[in-house]
Structure formats: structure tokens, C-alpha cells
SEFIZA-3560 file (N, C-alpha, C; in Angstrom, 3 decimals):
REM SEFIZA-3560
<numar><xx>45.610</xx><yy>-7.443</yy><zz>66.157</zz><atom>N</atom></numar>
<numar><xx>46.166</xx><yy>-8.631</yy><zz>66.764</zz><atom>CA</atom></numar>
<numar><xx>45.672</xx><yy>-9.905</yy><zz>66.085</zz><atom>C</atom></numar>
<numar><xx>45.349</xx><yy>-9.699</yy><zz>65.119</zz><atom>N</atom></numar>
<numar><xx>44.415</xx><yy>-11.124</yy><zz>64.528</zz><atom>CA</atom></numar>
<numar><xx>45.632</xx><yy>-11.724</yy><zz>63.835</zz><atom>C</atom></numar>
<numar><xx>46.662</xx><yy>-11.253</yy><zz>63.931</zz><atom>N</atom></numar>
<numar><xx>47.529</xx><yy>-12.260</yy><zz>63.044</zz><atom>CA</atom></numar>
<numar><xx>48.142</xx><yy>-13.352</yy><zz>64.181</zz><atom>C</atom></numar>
<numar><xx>48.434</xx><yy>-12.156</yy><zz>65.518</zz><atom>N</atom></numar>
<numar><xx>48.807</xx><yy>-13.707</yy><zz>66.611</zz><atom>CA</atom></numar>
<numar><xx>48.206</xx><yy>-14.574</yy><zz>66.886</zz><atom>C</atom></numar>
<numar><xx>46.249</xx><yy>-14.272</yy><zz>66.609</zz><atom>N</atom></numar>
<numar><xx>45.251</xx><yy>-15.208</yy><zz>66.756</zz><atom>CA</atom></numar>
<numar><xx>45.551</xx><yy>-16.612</yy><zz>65.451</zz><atom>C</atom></numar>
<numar><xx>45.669</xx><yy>-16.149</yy><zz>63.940</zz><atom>N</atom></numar>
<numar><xx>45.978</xx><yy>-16.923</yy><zz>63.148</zz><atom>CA</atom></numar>
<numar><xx>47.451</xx><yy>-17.810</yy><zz>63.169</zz><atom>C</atom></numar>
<numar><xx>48.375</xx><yy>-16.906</yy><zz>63.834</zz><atom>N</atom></numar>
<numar><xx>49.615</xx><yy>-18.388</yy><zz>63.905</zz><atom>CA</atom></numar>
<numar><xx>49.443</xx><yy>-19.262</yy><zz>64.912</zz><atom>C</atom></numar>
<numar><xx>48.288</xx><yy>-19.674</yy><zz>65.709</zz><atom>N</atom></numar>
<numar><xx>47.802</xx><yy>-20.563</yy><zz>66.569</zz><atom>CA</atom></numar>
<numar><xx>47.299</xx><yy>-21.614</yy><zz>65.915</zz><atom>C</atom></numar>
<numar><xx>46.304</xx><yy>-20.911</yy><zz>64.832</zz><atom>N</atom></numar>
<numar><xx>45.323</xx><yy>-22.383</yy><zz>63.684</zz><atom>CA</atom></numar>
<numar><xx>46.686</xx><yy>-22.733</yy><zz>62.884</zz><atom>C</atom></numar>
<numar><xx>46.422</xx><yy>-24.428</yy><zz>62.907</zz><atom>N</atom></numar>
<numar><xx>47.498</xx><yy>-25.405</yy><zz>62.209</zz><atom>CA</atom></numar>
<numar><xx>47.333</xx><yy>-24.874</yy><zz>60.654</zz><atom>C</atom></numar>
<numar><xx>45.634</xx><yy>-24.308</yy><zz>60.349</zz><atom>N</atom></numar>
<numar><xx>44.955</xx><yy>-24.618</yy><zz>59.056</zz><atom>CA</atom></numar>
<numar><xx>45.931</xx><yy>-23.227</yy><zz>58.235</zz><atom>C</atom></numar>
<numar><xx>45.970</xx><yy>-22.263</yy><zz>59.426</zz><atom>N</atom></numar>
<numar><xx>46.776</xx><yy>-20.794</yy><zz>58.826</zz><atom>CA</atom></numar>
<numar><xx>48.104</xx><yy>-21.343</yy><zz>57.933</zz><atom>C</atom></numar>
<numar><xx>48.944</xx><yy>-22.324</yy><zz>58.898</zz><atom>N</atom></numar>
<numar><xx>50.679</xx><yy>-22.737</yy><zz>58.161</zz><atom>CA</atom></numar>
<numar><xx>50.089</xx><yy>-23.311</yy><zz>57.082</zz><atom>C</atom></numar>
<numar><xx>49.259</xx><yy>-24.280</yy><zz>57.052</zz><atom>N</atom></numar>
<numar><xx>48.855</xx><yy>-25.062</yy><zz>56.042</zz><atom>CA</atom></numar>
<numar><xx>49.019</xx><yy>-23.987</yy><zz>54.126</zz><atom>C</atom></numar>
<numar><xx>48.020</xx><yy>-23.370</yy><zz>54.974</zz><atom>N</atom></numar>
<numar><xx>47.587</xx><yy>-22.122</yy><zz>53.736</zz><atom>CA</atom></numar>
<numar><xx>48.715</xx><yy>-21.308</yy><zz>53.687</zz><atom>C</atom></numar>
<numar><xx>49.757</xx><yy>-20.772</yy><zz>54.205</zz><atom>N</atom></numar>
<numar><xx>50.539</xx><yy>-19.782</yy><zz>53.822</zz><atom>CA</atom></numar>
<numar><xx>51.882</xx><yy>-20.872</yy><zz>52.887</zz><atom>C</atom></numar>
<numar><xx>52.288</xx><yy>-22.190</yy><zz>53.293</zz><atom>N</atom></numar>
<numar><xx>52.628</xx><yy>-22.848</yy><zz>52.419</zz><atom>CA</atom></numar>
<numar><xx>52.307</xx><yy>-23.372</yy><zz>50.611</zz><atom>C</atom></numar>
<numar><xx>50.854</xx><yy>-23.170</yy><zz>50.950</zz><atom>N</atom></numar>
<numar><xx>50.782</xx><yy>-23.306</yy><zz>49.625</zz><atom>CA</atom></numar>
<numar><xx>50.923</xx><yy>-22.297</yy><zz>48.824</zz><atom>C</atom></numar>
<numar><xx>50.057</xx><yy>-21.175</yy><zz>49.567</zz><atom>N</atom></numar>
<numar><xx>50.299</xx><yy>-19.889</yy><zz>48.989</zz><atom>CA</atom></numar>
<numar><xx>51.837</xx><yy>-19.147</yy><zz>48.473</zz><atom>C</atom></numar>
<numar><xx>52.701</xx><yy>-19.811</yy><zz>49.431</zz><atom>N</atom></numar>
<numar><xx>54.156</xx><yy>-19.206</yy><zz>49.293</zz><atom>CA</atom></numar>
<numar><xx>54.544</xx><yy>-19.966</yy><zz>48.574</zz><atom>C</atom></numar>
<numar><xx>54.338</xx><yy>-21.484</yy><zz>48.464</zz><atom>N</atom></numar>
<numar><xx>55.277</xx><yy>-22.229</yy><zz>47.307</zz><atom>CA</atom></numar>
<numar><xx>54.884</xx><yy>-21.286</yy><zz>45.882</zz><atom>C</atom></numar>
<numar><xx>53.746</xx><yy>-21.646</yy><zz>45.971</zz><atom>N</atom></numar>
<numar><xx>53.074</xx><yy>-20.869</yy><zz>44.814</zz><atom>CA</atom></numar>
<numar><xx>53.581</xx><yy>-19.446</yy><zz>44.107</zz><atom>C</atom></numar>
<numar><xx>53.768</xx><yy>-18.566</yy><zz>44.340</zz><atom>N</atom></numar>
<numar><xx>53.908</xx><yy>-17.513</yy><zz>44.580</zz><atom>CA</atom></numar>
<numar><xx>55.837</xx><yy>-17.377</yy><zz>44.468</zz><atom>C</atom></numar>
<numar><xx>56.148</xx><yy>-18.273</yy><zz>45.252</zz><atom>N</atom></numar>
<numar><xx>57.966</xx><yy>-18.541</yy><zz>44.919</zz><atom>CA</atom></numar>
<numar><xx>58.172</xx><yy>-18.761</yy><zz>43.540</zz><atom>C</atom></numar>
<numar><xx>57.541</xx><yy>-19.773</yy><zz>43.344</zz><atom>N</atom></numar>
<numar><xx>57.298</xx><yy>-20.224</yy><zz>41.727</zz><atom>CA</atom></numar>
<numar><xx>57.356</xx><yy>-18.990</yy><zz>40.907</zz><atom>C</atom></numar>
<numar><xx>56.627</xx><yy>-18.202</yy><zz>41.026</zz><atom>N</atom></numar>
<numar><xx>55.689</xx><yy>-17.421</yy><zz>40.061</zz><atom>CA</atom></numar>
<numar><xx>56.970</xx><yy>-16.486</yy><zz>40.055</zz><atom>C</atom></numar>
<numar><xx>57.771</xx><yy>-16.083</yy><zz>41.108</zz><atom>N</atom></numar>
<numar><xx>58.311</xx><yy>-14.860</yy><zz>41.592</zz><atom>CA</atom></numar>
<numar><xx>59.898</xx><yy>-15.303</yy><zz>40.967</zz><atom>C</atom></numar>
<numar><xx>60.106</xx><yy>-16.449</yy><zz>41.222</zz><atom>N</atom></numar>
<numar><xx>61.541</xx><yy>-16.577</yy><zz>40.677</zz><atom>CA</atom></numar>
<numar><xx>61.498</xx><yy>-17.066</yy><zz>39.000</zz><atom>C</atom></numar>
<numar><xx>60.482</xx><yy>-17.690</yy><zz>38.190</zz><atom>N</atom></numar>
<numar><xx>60.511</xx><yy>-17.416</yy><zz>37.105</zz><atom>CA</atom></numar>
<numar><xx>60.272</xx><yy>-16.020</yy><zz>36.595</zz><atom>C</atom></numar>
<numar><xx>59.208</xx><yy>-15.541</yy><zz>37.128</zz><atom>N</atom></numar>
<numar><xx>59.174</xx><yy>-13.791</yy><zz>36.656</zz><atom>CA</atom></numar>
<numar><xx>60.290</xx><yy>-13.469</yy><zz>36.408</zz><atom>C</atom></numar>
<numar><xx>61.423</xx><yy>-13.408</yy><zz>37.287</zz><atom>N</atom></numar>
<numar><xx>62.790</xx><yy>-12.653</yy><zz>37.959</zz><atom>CA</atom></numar>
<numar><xx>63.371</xx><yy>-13.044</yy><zz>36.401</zz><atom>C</atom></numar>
<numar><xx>63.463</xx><yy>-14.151</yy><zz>36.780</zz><atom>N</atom></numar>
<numar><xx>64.786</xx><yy>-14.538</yy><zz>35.371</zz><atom>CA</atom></numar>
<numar><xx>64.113</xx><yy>-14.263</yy><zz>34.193</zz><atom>C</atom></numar>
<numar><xx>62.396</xx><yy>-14.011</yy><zz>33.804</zz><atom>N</atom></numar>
<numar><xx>62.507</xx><yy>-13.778</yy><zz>32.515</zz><atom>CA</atom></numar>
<numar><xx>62.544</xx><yy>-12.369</yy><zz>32.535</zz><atom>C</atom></numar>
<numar><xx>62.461</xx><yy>-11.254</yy><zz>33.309</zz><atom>N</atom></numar>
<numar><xx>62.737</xx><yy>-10.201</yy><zz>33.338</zz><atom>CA</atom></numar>
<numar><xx>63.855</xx><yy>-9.516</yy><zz>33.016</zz><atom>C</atom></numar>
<numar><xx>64.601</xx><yy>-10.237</yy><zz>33.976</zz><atom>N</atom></numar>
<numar><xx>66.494</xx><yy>-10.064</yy><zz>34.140</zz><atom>CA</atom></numar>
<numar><xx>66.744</xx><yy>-10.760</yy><zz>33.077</zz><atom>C</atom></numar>
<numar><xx>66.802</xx><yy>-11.629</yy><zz>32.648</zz><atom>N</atom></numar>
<numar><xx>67.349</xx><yy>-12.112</yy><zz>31.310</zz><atom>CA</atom></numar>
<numar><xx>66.525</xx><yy>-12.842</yy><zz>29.993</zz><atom>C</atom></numar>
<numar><xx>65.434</xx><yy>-12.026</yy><zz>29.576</zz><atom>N</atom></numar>
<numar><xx>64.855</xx><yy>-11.889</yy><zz>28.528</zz><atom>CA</atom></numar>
<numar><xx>65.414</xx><yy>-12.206</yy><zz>27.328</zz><atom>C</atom></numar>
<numar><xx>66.348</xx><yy>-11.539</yy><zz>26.871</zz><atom>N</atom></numar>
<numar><xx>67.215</xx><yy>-11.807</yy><zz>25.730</zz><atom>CA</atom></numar>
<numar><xx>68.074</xx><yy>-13.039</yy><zz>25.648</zz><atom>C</atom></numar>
<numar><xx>68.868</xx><yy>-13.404</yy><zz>26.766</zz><atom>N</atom></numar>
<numar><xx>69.338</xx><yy>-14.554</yy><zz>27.057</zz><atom>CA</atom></numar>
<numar><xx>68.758</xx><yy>-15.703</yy><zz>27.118</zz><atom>C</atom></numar>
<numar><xx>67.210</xx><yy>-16.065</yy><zz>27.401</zz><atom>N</atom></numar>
<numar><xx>66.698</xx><yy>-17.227</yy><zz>27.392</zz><atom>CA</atom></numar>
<numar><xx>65.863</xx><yy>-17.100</yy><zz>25.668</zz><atom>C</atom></numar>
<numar><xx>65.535</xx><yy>-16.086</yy><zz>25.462</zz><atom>N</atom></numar>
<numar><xx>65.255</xx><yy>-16.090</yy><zz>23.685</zz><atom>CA</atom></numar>
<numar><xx>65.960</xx><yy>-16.841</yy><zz>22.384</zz><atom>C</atom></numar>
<numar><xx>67.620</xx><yy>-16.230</yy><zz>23.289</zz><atom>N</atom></numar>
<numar><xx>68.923</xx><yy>-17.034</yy><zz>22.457</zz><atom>CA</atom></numar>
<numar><xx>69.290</xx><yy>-18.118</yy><zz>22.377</zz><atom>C</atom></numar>
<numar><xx>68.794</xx><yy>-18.642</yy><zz>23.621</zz><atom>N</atom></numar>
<numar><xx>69.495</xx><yy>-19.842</yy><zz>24.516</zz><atom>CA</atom></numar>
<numar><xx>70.512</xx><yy>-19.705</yy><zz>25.182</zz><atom>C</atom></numar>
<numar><xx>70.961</xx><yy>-18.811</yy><zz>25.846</zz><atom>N</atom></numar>
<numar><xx>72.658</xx><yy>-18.483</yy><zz>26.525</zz><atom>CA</atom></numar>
<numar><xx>72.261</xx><yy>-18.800</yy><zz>28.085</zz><atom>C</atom></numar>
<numar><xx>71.780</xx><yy>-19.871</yy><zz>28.472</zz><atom>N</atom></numar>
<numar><xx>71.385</xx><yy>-20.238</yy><zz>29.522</zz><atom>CA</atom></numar>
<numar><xx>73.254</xx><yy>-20.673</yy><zz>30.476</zz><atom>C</atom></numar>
<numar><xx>74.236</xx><yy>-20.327</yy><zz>29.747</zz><atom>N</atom></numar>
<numar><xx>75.387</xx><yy>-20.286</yy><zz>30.382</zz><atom>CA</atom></numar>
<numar><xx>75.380</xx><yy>-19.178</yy><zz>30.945</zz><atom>C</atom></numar>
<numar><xx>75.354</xx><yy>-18.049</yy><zz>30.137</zz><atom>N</atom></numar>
<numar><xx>75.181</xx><yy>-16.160</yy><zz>30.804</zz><atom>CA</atom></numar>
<numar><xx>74.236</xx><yy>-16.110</yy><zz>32.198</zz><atom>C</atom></numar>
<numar><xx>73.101</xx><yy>-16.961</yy><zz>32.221</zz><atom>N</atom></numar>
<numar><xx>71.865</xx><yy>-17.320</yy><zz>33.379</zz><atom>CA</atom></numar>
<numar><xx>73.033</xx><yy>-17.553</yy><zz>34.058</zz><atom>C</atom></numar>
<numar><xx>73.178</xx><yy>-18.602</yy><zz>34.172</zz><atom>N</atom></numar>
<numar><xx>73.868</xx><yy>-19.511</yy><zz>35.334</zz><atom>CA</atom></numar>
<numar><xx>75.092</xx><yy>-18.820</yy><zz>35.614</zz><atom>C</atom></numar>
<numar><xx>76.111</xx><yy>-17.889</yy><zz>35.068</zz><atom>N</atom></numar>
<numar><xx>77.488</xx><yy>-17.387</yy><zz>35.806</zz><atom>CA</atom></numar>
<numar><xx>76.347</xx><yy>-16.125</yy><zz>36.120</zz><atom>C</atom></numar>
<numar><xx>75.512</xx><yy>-15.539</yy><zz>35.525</zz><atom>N</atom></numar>
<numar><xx>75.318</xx><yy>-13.832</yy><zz>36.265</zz><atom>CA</atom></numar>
<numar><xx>74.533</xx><yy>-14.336</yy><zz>38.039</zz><atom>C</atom></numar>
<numar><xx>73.695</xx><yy>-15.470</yy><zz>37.676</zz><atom>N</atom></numar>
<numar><xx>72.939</xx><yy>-15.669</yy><zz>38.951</zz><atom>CA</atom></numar>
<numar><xx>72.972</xx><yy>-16.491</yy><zz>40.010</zz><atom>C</atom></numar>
<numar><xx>74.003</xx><yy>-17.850</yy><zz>39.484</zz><atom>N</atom></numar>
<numar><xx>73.641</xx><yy>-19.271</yy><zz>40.515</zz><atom>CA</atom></numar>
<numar><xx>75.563</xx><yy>-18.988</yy><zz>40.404</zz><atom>C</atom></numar>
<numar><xx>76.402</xx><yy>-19.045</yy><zz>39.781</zz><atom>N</atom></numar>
<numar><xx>77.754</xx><yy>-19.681</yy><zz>40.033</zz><atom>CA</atom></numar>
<numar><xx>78.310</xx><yy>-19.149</yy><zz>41.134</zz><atom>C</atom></numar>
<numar><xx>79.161</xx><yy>-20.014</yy><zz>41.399</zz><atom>N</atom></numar>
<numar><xx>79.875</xx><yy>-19.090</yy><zz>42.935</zz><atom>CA</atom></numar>
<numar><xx>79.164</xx><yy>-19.138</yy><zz>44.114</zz><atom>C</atom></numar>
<numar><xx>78.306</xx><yy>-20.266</yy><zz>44.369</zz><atom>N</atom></numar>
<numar><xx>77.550</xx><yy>-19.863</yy><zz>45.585</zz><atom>CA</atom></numar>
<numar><xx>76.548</xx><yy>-18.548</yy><zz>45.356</zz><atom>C</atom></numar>
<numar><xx>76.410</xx><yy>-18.085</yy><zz>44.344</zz><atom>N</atom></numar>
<numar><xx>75.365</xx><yy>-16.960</yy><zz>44.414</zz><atom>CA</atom></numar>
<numar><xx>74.135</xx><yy>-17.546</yy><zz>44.771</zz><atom>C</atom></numar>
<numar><xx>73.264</xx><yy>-18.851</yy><zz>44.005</zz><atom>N</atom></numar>
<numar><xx>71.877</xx><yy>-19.078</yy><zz>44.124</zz><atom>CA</atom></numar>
<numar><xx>71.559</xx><yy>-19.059</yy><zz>45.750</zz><atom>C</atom></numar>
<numar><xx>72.808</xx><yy>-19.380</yy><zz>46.296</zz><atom>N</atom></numar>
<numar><xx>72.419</xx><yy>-19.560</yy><zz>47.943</zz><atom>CA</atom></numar>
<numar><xx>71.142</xx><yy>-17.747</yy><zz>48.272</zz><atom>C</atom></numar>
<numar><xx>71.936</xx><yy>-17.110</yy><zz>47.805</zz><atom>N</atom></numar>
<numar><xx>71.447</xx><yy>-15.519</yy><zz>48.026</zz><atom>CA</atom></numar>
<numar><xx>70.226</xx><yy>-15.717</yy><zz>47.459</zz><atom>C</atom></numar>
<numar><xx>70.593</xx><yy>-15.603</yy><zz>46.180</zz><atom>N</atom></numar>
<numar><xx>68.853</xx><yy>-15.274</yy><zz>45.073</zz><atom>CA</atom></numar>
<numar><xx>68.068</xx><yy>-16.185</yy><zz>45.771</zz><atom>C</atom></numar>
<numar><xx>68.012</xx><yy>-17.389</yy><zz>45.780</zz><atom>N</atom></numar>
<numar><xx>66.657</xx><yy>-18.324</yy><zz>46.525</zz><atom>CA</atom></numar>
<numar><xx>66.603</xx><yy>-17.775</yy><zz>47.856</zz><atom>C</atom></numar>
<numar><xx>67.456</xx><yy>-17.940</yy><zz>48.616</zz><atom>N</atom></numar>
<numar><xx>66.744</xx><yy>-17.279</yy><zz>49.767</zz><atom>CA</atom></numar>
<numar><xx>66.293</xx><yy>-16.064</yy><zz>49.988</zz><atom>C</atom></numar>
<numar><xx>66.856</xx><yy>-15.097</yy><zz>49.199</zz><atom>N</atom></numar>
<numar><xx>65.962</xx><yy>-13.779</yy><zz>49.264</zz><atom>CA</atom></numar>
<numar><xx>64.561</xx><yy>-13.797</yy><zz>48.769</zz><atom>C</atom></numar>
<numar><xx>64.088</xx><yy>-14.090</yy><zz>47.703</zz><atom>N</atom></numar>
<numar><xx>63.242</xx><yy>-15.152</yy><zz>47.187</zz><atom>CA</atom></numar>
<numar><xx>61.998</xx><yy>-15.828</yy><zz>47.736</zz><atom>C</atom></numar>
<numar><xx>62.840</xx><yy>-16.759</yy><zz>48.716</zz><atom>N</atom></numar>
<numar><xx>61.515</xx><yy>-17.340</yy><zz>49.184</zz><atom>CA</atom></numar>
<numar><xx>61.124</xx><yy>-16.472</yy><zz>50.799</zz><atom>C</atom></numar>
<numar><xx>62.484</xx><yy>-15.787</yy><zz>51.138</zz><atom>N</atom></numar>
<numar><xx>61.888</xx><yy>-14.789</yy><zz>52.051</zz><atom>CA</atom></numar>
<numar><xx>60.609</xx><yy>-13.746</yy><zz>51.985</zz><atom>C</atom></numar>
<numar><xx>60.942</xx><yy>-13.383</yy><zz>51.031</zz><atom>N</atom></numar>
<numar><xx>59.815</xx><yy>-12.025</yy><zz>50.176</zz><atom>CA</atom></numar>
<numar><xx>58.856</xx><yy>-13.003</yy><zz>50.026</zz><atom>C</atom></numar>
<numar><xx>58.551</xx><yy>-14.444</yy><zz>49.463</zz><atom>N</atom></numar>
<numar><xx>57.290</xx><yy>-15.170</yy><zz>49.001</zz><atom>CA</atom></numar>
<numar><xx>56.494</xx><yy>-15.384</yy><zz>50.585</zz><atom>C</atom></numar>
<numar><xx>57.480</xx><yy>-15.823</yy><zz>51.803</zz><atom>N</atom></numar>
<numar><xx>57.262</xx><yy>-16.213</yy><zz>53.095</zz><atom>CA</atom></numar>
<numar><xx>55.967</xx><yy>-15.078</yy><zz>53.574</zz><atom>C</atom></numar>
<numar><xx>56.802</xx><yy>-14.174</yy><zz>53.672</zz><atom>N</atom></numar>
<numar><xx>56.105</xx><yy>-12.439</yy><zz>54.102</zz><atom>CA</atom></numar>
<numar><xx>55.294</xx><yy>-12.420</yy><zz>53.436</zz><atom>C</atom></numar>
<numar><xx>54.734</xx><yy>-12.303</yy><zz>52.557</zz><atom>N</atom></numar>
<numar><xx>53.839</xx><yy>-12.238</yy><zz>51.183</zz><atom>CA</atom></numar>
<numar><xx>52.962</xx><yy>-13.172</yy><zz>51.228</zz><atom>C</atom></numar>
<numar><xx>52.550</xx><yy>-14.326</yy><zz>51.968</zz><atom>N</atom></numar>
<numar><xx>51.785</xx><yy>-15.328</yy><zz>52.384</zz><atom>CA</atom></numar>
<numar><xx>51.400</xx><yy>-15.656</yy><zz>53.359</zz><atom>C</atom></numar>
<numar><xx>52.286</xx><yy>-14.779</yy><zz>54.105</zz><atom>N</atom></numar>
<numar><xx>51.833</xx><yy>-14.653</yy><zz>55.611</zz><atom>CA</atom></numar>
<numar><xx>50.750</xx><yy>-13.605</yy><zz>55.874</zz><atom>C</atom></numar>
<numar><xx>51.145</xx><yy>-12.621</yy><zz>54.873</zz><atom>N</atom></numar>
<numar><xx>49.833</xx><yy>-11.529</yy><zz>55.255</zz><atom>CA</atom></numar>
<numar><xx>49.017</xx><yy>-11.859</yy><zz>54.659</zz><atom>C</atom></numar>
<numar><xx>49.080</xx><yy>-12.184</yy><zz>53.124</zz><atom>N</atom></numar>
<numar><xx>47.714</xx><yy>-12.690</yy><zz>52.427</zz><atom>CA</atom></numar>
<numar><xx>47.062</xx><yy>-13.545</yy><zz>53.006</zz><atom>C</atom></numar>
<numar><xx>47.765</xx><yy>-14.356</yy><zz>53.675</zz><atom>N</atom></numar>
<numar><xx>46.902</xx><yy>-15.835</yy><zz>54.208</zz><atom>CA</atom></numar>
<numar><xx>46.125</xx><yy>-15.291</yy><zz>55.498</zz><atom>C</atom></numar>
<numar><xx>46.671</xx><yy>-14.049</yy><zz>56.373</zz><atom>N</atom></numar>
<numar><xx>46.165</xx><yy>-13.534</yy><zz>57.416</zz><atom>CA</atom></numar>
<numar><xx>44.783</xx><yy>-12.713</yy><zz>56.897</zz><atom>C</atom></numar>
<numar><xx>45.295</xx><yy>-12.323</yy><zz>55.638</zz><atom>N</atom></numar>
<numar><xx>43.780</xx><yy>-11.308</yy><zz>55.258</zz><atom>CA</atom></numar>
<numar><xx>42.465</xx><yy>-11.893</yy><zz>55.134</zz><atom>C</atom></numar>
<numar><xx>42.688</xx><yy>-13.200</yy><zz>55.065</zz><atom>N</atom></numar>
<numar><xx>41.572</xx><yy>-13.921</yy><zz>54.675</zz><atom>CA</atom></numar>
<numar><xx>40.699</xx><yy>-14.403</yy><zz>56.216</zz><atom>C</atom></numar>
<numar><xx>39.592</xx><yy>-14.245</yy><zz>55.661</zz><atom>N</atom></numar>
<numar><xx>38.567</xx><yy>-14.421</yy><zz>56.829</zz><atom>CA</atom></numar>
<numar><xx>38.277</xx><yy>-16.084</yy><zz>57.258</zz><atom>C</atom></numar>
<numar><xx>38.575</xx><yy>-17.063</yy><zz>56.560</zz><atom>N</atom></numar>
<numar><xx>38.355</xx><yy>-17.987</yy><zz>57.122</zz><atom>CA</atom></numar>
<numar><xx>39.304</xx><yy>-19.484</yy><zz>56.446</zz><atom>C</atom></numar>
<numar><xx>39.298</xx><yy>-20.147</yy><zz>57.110</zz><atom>N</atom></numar>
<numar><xx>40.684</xx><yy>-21.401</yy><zz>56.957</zz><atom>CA</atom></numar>
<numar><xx>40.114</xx><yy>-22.563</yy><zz>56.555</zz><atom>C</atom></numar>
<numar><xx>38.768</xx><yy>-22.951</yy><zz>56.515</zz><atom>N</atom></numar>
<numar><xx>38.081</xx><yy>-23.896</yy><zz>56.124</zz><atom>CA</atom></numar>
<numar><xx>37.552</xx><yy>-24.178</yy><zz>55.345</zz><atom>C</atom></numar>
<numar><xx>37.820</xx><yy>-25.586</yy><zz>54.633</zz><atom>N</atom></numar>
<numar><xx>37.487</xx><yy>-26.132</yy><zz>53.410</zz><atom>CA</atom></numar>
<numar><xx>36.090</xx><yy>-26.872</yy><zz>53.869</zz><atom>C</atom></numar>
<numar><xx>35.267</xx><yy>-26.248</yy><zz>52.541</zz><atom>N</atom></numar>
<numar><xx>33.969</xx><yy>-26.825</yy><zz>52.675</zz><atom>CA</atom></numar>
<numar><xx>33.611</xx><yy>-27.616</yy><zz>51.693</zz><atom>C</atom></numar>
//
């Protein structure tokens, strides 16, 4: 139950924000140099943009995205034993 104890401290949101911006960052550049390796080598940053963002797609990819980063900062930030900066 220590995680319902931690979404009570203000200091917990504090920390899972940074942690998740962070971590969004990290997770959606990973993605695209993974998925399109060859394409950003070339420069075909047009091929990027119709396979992933056109059409209303980015709506999907970012929010799936920062969902997985959300979850992912919520527990890390819960694992940690204490919220205070010394």
C-alpha cells in the first residue's frame, strides 16, 4: 500500500514529472532512431513524418508514449525511499 501513501506527498507528483518528462524524451527519440535509422542517416525526414506524425497519427504515437513514460515514473518514483532534497 505504500504507493497510496506516496500519491498523498505533493513532493511524489513533483518527482514523477520530472522523471517522466525525462524518460519521454529519452523514449521517443530512442523510438525514431530505432524505427528509422536509415532514414535519419539519409536525411528522408519526409519518410519520418508520413510513416509516423501525418494524418493525425502523432496524436497516437505521443500519447502512447507519454502513457508508458507516466507508468514508468510512477513506479520508479514510488520505489524510492525518500522525497527530500537535502
Amino acid at each position: 500500500m505504500r504507493i497510496l501513501e506516496d500519491i498523498k506527498n505533493p513532493n511524489y507528483w513533483v518527482r514523477v514529472l520530472q522523471l517522466g518528462t525525462i524518460f519521454f524524451v529519452i523514449f521517443v527519440g530512442l523510438s525514431l532512431i530505432i524505427s528509422h535509422f536509415n532514414q535519419i542517416i539519409s536525411g528522408e525526414f519526409a519518410v519520418i513524418y508520413q510513416d509516423e506524425f501525418s494524418n493525425g497519427k502523432w496524436i497516437e504515437y505521443f500519447l502512447v508514449k507519454a502513457a508508458i513514460s507516466f507508468v514508468y515514473a510512477m513506479y520508479m518514483t514510488s520505489r524510492r525511499k525518500n522525497f527530500k532534497r537535502e
